[in-house]
CHARMM-style PDB file with segment names, atoms N, HN, CA, C and O in Angstrom:
ATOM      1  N   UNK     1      61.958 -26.507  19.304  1.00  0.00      PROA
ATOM      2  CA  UNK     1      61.605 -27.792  19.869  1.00  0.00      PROA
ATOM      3  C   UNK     1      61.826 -28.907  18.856  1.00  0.00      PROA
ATOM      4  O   UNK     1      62.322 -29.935  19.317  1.00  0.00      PROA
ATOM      5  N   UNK     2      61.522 -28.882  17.451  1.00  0.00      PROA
ATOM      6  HN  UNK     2      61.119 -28.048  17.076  1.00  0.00      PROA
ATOM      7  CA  UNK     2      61.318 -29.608  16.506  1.00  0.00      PROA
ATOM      8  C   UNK     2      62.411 -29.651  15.666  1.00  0.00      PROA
ATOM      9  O   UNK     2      62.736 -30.451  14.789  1.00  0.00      PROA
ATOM     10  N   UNK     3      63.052 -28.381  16.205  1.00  0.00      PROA
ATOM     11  HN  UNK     3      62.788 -27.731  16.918  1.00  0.00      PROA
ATOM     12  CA  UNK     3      64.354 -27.971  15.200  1.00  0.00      PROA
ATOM     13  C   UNK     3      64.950 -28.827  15.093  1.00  0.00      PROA
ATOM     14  O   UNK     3      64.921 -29.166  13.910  1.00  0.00      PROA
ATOM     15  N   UNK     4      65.748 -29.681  15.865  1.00  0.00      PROA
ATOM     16  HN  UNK     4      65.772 -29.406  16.826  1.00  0.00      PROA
ATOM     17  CA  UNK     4      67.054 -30.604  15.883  1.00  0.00      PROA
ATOM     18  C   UNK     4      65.980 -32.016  15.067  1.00  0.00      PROA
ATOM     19  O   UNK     4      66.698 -32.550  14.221  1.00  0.00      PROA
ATOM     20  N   UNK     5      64.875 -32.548  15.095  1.00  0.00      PROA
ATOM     21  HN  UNK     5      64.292 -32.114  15.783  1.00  0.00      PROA
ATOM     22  CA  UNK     5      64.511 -33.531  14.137  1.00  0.00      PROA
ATOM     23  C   UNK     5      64.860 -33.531  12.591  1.00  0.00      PROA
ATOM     24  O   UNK     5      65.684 -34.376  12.241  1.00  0.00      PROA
ATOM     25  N   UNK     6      64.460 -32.889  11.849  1.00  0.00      PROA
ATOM     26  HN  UNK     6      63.791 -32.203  12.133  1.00  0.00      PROA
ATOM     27  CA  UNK     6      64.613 -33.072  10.417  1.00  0.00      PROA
ATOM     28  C   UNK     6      63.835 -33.508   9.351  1.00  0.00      PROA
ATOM     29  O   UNK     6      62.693 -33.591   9.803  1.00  0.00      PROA
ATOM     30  N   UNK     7      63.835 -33.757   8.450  1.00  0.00      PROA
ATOM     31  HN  UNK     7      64.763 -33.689   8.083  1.00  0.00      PROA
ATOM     32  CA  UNK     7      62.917 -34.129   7.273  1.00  0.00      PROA
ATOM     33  C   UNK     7      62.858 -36.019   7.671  1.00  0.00      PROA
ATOM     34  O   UNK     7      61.848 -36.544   8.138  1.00  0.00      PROA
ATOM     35  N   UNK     8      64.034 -36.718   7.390  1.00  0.00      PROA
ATOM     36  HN  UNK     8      64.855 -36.291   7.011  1.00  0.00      PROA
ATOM     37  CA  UNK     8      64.355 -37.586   8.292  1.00  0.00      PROA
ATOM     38  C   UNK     8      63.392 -38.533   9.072  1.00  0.00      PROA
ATOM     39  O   UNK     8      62.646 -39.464   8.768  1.00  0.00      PROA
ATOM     40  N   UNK     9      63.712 -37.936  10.116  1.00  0.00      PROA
ATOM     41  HN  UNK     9      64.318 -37.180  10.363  1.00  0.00      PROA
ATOM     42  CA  UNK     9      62.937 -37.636  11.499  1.00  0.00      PROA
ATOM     43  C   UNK     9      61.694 -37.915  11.392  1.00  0.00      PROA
ATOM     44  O   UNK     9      61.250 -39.016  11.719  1.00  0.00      PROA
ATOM     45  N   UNK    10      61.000 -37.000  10.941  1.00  0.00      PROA
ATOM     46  HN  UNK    10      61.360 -36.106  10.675  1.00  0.00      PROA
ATOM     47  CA  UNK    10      59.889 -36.064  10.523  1.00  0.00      PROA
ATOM     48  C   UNK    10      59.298 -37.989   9.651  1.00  0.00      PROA
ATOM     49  O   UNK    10      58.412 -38.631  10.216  1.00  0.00      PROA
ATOM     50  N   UNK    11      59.888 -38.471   8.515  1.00  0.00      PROA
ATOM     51  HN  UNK    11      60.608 -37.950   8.056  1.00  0.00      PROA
ATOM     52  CA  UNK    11      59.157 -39.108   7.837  1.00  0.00      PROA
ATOM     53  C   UNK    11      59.447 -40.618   8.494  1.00  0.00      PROA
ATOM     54  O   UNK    11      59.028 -41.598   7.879  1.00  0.00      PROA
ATOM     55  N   UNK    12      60.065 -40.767   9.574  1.00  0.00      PROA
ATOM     56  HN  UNK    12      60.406 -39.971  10.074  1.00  0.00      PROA
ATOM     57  CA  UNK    12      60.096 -41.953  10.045  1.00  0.00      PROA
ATOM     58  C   UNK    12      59.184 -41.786  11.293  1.00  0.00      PROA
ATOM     59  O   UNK    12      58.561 -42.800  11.606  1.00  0.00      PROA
ATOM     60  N   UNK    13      59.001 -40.693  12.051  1.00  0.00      PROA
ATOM     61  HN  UNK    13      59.508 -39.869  11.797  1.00  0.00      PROA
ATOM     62  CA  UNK    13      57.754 -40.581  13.195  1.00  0.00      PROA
ATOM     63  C   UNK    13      56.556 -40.931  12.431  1.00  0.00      PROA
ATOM     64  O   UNK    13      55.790 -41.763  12.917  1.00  0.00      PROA
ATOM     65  N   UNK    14      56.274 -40.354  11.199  1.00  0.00      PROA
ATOM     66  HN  UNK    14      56.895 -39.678  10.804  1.00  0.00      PROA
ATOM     67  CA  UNK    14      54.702 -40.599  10.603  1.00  0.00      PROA
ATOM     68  C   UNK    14      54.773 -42.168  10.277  1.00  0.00      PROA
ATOM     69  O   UNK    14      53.956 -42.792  10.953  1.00  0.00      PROA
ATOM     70  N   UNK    15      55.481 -42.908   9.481  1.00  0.00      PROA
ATOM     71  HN  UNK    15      56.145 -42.401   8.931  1.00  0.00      PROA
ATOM     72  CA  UNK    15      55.727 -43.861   9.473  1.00  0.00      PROA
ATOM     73  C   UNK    15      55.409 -44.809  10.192  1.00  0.00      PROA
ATOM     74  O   UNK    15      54.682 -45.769   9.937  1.00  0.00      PROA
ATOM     75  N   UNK    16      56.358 -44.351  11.771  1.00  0.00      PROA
ATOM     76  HN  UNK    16      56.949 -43.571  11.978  1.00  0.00      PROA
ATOM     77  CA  UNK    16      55.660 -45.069  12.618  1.00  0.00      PROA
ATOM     78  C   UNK    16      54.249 -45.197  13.295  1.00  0.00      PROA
ATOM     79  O   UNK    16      53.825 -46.160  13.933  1.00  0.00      PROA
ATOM     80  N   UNK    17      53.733 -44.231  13.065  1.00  0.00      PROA
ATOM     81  HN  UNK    17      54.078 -43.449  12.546  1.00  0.00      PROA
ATOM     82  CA  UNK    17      52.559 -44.212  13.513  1.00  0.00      PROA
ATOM     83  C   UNK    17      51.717 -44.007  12.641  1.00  0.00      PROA
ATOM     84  O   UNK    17      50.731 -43.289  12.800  1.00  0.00      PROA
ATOM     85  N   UNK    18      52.031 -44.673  11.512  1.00  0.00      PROA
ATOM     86  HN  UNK    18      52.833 -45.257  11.383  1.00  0.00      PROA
ATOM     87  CA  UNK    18      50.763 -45.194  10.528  1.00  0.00      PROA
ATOM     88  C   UNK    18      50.332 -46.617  10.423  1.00  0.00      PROA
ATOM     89  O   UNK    18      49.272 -47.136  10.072  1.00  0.00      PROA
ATOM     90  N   UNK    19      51.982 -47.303  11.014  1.00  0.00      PROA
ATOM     91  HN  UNK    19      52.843 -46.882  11.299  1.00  0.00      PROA
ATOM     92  CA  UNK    19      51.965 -48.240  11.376  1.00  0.00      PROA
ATOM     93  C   UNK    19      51.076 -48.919  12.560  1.00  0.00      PROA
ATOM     94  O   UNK    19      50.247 -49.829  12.569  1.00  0.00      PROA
ATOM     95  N   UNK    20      51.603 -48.099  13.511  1.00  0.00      PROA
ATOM     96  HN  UNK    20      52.276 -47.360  13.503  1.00  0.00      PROA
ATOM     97  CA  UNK    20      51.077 -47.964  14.899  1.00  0.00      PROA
ATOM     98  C   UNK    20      49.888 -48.261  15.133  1.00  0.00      PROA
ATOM     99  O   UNK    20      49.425 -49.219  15.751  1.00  0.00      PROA
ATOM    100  N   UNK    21      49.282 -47.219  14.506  1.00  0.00      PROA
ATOM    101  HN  UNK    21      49.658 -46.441  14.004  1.00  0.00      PROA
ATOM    102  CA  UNK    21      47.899 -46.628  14.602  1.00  0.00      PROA
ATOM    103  C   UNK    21      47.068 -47.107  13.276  1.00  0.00      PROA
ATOM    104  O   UNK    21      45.876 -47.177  13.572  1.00  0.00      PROA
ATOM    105  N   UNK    22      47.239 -47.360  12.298  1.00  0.00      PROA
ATOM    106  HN  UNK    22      48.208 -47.303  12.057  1.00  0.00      PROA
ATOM    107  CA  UNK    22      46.989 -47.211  11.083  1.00  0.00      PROA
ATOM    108  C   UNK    22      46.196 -46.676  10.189  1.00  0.00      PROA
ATOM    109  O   UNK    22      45.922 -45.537  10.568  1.00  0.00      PROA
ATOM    110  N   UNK    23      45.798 -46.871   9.407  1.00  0.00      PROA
ATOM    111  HN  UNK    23      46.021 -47.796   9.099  1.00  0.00      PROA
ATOM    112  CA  UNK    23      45.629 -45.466   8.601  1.00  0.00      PROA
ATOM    113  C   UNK    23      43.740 -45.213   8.655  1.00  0.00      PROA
ATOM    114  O   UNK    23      43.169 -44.627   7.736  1.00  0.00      PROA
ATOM    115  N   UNK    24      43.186 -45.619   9.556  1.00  0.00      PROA
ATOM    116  HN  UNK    24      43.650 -46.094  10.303  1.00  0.00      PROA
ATOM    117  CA  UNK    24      41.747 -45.084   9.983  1.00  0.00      PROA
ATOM    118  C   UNK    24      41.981 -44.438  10.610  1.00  0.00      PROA
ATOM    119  O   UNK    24      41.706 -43.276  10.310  1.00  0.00      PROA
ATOM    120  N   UNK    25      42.797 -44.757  12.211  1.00  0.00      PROA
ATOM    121  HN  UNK    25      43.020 -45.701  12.455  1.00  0.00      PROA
ATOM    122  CA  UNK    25      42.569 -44.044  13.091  1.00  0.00      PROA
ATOM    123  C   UNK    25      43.720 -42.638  13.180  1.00  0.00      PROA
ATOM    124  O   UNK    25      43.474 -41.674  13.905  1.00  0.00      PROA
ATOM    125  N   UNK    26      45.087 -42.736  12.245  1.00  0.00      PROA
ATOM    126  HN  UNK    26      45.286 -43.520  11.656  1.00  0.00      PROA
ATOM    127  CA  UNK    26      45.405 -41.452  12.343  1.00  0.00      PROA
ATOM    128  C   UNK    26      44.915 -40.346  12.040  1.00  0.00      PROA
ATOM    129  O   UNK    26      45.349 -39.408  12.709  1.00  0.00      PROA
ATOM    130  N   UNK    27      43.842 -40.002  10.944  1.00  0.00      PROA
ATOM    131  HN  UNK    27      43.489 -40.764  10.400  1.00  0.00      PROA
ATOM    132  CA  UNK    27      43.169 -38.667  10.767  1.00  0.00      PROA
ATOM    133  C   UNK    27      42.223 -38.404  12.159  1.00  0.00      PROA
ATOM    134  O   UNK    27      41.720 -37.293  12.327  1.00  0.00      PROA
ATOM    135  N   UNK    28      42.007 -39.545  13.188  1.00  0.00      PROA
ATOM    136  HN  UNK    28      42.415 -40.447  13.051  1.00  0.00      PROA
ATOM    137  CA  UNK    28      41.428 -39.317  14.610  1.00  0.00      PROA
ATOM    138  C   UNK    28      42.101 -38.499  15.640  1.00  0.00      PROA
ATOM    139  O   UNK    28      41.730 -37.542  16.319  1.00  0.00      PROA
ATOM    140  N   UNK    29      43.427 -39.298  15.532  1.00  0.00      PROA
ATOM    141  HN  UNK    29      43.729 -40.076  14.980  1.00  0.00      PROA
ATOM    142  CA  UNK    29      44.220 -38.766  16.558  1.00  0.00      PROA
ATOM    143  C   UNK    29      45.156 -37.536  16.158  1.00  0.00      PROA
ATOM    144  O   UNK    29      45.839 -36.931  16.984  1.00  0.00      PROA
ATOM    145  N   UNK    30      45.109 -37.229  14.773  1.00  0.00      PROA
ATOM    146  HN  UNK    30      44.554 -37.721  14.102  1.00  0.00      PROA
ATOM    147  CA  UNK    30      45.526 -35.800  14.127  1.00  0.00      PROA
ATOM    148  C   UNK    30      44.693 -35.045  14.592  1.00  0.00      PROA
ATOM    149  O   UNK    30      45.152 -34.129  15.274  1.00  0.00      PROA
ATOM    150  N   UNK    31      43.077 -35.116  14.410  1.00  0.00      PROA
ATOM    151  HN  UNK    31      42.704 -35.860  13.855  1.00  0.00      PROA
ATOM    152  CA  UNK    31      42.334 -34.110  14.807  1.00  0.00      PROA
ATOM    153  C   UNK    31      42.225 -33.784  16.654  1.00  0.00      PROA
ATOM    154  O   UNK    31      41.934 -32.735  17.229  1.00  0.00      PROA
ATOM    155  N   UNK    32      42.571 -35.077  17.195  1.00  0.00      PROA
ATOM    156  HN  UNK    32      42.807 -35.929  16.728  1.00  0.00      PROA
ATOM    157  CA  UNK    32      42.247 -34.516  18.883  1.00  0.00      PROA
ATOM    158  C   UNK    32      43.885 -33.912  18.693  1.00  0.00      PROA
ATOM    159  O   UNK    32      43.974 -32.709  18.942  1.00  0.00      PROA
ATOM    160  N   UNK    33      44.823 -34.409  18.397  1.00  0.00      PROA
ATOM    161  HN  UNK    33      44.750 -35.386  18.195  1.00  0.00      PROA
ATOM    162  CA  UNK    33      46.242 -33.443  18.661  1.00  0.00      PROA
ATOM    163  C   UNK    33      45.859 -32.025  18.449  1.00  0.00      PROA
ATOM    164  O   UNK    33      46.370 -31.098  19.079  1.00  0.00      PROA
ATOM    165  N   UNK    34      45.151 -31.918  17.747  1.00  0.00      PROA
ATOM    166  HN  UNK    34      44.736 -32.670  17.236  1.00  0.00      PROA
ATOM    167  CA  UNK    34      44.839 -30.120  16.828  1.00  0.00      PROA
ATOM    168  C   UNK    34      44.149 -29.364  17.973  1.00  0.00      PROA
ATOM    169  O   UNK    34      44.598 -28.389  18.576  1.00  0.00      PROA
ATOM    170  N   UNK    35      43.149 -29.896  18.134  1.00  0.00      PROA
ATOM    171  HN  UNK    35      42.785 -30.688  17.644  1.00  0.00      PROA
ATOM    172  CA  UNK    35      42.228 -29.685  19.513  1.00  0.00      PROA
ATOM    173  C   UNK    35      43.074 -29.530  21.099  1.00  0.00      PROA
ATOM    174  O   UNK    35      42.841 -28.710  21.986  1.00  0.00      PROA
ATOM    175  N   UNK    36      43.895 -30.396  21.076  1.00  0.00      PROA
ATOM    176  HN  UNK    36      44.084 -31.063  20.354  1.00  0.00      PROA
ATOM    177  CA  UNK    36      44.267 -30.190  22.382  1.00  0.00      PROA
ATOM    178  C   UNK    36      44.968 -28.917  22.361  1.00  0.00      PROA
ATOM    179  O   UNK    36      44.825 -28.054  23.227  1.00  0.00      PROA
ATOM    180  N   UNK    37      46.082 -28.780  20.881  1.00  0.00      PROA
ATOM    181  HN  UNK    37      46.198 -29.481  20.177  1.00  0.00      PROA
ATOM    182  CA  UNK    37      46.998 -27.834  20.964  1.00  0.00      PROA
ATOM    183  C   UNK    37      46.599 -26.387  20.385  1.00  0.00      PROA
ATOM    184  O   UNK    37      47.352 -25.413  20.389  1.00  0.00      PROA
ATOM    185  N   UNK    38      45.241 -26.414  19.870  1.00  0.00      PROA
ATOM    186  HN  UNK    38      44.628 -27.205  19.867  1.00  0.00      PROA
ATOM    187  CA  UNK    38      44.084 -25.143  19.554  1.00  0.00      PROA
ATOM    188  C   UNK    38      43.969 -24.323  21.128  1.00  0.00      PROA
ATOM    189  O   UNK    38      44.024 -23.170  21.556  1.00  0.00      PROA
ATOM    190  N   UNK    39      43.715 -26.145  21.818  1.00  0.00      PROA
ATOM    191  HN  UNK    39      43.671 -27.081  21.470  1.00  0.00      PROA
ATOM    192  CA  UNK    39      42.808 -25.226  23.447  1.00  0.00      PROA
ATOM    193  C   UNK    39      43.918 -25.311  24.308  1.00  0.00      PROA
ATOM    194  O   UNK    39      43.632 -25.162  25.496  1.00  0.00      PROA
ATOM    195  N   UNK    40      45.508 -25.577  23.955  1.00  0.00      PROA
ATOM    196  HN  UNK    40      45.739 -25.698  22.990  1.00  0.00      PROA
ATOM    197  CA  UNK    40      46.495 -25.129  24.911  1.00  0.00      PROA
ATOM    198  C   UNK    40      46.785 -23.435  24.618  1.00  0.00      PROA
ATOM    199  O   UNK    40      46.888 -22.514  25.428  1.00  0.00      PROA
ATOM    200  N   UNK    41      46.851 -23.437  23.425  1.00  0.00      PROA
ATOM    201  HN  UNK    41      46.768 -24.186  22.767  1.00  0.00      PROA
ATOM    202  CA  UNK    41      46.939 -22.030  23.264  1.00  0.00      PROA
ATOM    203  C   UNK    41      46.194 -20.785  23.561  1.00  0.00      PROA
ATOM    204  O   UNK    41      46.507 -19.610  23.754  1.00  0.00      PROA
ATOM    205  N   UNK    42      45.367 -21.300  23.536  1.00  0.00      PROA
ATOM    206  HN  UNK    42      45.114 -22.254  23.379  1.00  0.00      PROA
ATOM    207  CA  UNK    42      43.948 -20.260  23.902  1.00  0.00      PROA
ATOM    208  C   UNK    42      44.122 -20.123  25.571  1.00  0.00      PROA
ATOM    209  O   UNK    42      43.831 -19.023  26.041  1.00  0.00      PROA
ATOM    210  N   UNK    43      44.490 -20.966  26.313  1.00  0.00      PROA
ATOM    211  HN  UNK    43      44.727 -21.859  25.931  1.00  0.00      PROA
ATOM    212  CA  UNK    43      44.427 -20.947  27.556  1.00  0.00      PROA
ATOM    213  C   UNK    43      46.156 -20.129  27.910  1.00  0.00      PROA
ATOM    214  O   UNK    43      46.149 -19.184  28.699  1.00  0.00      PROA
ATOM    215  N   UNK    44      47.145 -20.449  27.456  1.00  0.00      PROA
ATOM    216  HN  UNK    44      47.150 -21.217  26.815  1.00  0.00      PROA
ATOM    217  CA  UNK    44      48.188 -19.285  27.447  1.00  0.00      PROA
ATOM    218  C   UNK    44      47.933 -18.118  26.996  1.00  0.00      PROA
ATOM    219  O   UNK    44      48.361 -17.065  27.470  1.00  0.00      PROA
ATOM    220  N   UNK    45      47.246 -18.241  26.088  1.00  0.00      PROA
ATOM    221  HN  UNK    45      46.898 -19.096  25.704  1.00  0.00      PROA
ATOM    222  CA  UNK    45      47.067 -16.493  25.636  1.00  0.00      PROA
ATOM    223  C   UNK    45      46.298 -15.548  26.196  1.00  0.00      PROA
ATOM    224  O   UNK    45      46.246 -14.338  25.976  1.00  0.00      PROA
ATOM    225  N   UNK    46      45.270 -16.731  27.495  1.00  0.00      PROA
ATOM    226  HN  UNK    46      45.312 -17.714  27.674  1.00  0.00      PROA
ATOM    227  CA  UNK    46      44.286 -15.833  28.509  1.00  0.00      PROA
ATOM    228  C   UNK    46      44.809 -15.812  29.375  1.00  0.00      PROA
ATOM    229  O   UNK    46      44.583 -14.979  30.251  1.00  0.00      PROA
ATOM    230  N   UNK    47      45.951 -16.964  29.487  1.00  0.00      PROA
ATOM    231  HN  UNK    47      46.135 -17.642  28.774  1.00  0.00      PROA
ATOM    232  CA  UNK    47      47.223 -16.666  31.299  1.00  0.00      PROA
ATOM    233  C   UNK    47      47.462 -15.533  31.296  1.00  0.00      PROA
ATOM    234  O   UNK    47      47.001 -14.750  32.127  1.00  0.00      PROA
ATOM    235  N   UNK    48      48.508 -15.105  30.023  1.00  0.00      PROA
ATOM    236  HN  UNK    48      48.882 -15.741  29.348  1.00  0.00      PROA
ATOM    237  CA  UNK    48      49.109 -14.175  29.168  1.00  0.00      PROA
ATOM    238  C   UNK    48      48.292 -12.425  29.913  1.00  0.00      PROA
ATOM    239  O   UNK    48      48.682 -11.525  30.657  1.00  0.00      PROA
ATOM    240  N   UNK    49      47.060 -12.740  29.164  1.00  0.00      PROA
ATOM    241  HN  UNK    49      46.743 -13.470  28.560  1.00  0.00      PROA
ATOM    242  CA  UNK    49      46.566 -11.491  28.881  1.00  0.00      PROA
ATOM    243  C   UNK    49      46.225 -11.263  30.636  1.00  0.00      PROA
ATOM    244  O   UNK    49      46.319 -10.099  31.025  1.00  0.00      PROA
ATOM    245  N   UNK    50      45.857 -12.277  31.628  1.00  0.00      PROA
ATOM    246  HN  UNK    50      45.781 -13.222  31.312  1.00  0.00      PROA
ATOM    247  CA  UNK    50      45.406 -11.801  32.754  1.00  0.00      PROA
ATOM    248  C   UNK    50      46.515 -11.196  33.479  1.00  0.00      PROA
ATOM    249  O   UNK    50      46.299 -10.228  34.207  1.00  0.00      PROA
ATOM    250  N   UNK    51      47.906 -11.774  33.318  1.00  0.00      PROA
ATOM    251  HN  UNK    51      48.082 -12.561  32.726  1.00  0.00      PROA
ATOM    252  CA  UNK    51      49.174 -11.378  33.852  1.00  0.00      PROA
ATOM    253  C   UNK    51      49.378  -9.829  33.401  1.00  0.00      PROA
ATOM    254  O   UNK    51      49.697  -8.903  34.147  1.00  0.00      PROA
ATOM    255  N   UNK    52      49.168  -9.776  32.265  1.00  0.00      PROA
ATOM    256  HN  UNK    52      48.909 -10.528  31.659  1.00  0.00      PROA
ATOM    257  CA  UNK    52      49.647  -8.041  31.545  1.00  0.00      PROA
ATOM    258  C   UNK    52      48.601  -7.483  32.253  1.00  0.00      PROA
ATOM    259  O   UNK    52      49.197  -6.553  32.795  1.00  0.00      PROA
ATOM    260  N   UNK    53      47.180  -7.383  32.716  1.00  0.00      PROA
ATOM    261  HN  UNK    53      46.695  -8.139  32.276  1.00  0.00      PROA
ATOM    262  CA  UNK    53      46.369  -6.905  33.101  1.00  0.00      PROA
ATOM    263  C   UNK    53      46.224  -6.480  34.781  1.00  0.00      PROA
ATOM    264  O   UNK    53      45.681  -5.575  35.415  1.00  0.00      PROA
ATOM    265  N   UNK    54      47.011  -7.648  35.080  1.00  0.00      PROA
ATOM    266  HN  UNK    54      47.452  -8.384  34.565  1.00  0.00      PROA
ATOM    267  CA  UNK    54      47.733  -7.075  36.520  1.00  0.00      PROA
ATOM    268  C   UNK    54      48.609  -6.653  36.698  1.00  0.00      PROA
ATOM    269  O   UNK    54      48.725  -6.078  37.781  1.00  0.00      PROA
ATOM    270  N   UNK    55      49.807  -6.671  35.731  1.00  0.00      PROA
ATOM    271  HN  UNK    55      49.713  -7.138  34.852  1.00  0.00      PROA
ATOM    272  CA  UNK    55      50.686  -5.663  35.487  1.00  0.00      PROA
ATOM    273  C   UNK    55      50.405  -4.028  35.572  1.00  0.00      PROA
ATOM    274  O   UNK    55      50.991  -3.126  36.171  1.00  0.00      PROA
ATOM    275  N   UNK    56      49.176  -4.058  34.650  1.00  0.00      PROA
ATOM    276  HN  UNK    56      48.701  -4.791  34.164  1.00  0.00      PROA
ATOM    277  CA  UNK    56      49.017  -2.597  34.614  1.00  0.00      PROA
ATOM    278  C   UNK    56      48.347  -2.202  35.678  1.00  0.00      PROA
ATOM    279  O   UNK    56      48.541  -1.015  35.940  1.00  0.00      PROA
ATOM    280  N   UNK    57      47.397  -2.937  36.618  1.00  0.00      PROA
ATOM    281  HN  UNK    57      47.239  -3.901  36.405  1.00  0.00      PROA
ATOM    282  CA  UNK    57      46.662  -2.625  37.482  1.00  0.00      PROA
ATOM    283  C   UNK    57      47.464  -2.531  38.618  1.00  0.00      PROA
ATOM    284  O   UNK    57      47.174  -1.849  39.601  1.00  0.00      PROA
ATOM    285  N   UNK    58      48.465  -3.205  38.496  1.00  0.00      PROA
ATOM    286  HN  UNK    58      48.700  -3.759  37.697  1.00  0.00      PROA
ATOM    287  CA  UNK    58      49.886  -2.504  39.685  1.00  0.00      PROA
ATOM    288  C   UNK    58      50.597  -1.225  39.563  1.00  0.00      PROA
ATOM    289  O   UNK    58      50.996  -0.536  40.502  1.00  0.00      PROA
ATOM    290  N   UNK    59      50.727  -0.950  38.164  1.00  0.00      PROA
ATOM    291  HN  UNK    59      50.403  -1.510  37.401  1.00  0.00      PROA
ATOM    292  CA  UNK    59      51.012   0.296  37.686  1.00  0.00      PROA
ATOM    293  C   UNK    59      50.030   1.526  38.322  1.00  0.00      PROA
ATOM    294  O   UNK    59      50.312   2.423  39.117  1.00  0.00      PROA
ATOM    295  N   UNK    60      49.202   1.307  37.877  1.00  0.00      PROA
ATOM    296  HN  UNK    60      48.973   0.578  37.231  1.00  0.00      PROA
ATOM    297  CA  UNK    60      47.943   1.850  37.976  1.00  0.00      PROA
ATOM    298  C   UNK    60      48.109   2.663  39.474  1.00  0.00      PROA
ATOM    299  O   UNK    60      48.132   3.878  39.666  1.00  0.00      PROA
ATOM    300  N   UNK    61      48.200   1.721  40.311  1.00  0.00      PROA
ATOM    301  HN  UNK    61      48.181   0.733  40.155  1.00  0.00      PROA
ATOM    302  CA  UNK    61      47.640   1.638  42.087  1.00  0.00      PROA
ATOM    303  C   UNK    61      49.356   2.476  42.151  1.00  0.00      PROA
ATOM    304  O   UNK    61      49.515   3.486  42.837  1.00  0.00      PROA
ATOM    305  N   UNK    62      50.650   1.775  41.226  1.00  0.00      PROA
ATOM    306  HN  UNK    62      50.521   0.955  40.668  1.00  0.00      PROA
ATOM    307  CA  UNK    62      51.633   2.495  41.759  1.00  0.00      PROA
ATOM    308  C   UNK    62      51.700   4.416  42.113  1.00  0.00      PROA
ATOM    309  O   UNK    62      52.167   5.030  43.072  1.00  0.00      PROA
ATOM    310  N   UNK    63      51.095   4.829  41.011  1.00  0.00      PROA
ATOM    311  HN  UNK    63      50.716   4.330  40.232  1.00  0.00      PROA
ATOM    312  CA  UNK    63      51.347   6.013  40.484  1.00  0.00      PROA
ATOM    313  C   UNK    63      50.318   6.734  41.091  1.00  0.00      PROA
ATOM    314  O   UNK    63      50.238   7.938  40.850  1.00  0.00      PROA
ATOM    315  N   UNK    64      49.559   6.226  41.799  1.00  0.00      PROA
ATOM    316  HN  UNK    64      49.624   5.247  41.995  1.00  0.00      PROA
ATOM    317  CA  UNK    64      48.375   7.060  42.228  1.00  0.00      PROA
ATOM    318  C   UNK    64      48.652   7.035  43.709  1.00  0.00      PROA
ATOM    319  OT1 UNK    64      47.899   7.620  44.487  1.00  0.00      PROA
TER     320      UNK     64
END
């Protein structure tokens, strides 16, 4: 996703949004980014696990 940006990239986005935002409120909006993308993951990894779990429970019902 991030690949094609660069170092570059990378130091002109912060840039801008130190500007943007400036430098109180970015350690704010660093920490809700962290949070959102903590509790996106957690919620794929329980999609995840409920999908494999009906996987097997199809298995399961297949073979019997």
């Amino acid at each position: 996703m991030f690949s094609n940006i660069g170092i570059p990239g990378l130091i002109l986005i912060l840039t801008l949004a130190l500007i943007i935002f400036g430098p109180k409120k970015l350690p704010e909006i660093g920490k809700a980014f962290g949070q959102t993308l903590k509790e996106f993951k957690k919620s794929t990894r329980e999609l995840t696990d409920d999908v494999m779990e009906d996987i097997k429970e199809e298995k399961n019902n297949l073979t019997k």
